[in-house]
Backbone as CSV, one residue per row, in Angstrom:
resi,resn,N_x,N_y,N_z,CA_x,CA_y,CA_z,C_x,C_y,C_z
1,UNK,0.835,-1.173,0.000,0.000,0.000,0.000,0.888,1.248,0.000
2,UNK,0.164,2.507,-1.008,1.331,3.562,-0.982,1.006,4.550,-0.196
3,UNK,2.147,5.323,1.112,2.033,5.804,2.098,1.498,7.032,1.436
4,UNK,0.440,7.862,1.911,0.095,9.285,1.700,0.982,9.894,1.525
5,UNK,0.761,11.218,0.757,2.280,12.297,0.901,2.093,13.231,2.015
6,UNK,3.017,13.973,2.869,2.924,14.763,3.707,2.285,15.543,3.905
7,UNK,2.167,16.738,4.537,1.507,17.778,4.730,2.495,18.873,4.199
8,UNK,3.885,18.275,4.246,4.848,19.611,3.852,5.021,19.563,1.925
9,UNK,5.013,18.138,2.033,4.698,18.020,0.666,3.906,18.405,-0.281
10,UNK,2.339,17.961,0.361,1.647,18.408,-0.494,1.597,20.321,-0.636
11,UNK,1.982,20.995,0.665,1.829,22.599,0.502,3.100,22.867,-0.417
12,UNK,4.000,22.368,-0.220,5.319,22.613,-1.226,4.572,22.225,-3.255
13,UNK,3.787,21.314,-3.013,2.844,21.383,-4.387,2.197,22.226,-4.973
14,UNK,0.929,22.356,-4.077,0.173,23.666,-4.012,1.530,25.443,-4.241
15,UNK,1.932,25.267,-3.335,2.487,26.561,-3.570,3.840,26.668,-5.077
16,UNK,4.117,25.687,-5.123,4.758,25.915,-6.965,3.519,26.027,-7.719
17,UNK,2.966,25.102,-7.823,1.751,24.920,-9.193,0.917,26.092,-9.016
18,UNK,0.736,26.801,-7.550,-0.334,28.227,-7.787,0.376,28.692,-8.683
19,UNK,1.888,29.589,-8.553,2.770,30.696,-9.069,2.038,32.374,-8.733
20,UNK,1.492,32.175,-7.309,1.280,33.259,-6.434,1.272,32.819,-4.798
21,UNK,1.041,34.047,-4.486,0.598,33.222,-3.057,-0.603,33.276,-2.790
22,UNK,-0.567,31.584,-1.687,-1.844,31.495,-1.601,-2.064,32.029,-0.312
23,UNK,-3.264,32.428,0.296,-3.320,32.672,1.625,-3.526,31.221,2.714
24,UNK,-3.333,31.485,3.714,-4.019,30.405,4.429,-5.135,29.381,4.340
25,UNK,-5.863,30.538,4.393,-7.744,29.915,4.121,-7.398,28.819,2.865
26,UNK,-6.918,29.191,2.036,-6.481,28.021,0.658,-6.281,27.145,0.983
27,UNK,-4.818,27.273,2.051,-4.002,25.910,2.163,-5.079,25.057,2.890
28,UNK,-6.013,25.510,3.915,-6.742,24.687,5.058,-7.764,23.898,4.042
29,UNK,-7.578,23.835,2.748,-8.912,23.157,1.619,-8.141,21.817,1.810
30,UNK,-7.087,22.207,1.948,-6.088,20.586,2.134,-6.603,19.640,3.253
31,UNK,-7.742,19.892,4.142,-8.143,19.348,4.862,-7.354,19.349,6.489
32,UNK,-6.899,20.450,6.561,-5.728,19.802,7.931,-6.215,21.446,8.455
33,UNK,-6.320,21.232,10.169,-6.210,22.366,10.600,-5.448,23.364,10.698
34,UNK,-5.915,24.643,10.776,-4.562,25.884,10.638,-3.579,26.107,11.340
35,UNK,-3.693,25.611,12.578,-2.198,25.124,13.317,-1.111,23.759,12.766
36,UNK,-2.361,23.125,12.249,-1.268,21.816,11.158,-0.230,22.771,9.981
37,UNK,-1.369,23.428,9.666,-1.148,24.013,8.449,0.194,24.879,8.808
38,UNK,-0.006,26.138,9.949,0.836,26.574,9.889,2.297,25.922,10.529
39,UNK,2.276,24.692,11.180,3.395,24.341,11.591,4.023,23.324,10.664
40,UNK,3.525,22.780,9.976,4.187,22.398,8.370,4.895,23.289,7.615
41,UNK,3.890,24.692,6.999,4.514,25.659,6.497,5.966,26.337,7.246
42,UNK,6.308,26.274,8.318,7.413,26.481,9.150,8.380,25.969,9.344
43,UNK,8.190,24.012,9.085,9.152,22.911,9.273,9.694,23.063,7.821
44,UNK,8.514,23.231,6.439,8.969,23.425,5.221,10.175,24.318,5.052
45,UNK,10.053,25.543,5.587,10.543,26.833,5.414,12.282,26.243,6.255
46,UNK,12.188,25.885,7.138,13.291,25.401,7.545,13.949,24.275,6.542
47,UNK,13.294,23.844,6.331,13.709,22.400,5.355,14.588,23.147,3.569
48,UNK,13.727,24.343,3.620,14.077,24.468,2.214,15.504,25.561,2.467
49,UNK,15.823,26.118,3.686,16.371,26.965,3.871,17.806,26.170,3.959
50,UNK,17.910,25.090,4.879,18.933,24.332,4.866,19.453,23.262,3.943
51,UNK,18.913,23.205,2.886,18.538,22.348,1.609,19.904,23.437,0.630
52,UNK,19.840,24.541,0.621,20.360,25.367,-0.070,20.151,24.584,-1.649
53,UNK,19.012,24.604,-1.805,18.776,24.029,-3.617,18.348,25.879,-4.166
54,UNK,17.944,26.629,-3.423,17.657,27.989,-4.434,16.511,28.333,-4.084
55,UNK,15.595,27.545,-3.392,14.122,26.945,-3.282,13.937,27.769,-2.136
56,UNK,13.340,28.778,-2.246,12.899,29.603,-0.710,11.243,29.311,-0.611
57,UNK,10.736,30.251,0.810,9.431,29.688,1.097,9.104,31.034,1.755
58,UNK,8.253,32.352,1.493,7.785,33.300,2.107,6.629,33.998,2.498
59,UNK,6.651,34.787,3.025,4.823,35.329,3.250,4.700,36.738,2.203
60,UNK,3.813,36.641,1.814,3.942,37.837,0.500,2.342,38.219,0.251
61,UNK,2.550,38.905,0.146,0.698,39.441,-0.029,-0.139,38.796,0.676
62,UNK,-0.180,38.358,2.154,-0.817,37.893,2.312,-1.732,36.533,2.560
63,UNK,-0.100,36.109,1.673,-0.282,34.358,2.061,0.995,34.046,2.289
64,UNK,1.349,33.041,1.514,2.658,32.236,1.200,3.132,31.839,0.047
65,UNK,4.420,31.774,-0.624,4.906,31.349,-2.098,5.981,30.721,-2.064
66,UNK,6.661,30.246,-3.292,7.957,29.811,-3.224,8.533,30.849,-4.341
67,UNK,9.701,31.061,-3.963,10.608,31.524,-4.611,12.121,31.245,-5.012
């Protein structure tokens, strides 16, 4: 059986394939509460920061994007 994908995963999806930011309220369509939500978006942001691939993660108008 194939394991679900994450929570950091799937927002790291969502936020390339938008190519804006999304706000919160968006990400929570993912089904996970907004404290899930936002403490994923945080572990991500760490993850991509120490990754040094180029791949950033920020708050911008209002939501969140990658850059």
């Amino acid at each position: 059986m194939e394991e679900a994908p994450s929570l950091k995963t799937l927002l790291l999806a969502v936020l390339f394939a938008a190519g804006r930011p999304v706000a919160l309220k968006e990400l929570r369509a993912l089904g996970h509460p907004e404290e899930a939500v936002l403490s994923a978006l945080k572990a991500l942001h760490r993850n991509l920061e120490a990754s040094h691939l180029g791949v950033a993660l920020e708050r911008a108008e209002g939501g969140w994007r990658t850059g």
